[in-house]
C-alpha positions in Angstrom: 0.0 0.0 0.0 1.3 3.6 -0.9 2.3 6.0 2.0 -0.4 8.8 2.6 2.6 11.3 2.6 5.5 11.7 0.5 9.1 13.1 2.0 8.8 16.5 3.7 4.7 16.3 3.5 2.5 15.7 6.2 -0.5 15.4 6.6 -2.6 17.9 9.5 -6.1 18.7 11.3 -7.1 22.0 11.4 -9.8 22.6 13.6 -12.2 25.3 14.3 -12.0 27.5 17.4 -15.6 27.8 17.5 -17.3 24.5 17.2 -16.3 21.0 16.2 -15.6 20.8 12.6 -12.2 20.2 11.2 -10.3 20.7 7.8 -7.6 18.3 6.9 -4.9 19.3 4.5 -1.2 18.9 3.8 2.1 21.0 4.9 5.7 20.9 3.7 7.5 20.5 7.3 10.6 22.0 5.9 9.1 24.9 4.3 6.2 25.3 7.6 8.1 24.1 10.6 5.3 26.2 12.9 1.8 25.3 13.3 -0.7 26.1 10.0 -3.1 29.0 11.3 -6.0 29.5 9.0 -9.6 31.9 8.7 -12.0 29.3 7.0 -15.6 29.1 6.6 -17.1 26.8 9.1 -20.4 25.5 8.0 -21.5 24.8 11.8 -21.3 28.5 12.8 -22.0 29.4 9.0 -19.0 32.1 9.5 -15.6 32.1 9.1 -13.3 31.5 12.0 -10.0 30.7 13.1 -8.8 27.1 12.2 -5.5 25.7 13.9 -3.6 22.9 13.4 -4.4 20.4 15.7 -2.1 17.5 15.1 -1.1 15.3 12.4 -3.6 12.7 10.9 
């Protein structure tokens, strides 16, 4: 089975200050060494809001 990530890529959780949804996506830790911060739209709130990385997935 192929790996999920590839070299320097990893992949993360961001998830909403407000509420319980999260966003998954990738980072280059070489390029990103600090956590991802983010304003997305969060469909629970129906506003956007701060999203965080949370950890890696």
């Amino acid at each position: 089975m192929a790996s999920k990530t590839k070299g320097n890529l990893q992949r993360v959780r961001l998830k909403s200050t407000e509420s319980p949804h999260c966003y998954y996506t990738v980072k280059n830790k070489r390029n990103l060494p600090n956590k991802l911060e983010f304003k997305k739209y969060d469909p629970v709130v129906r506003r956007h809001v701060l999203y965080r990385e949370s950890g890696k997935v």
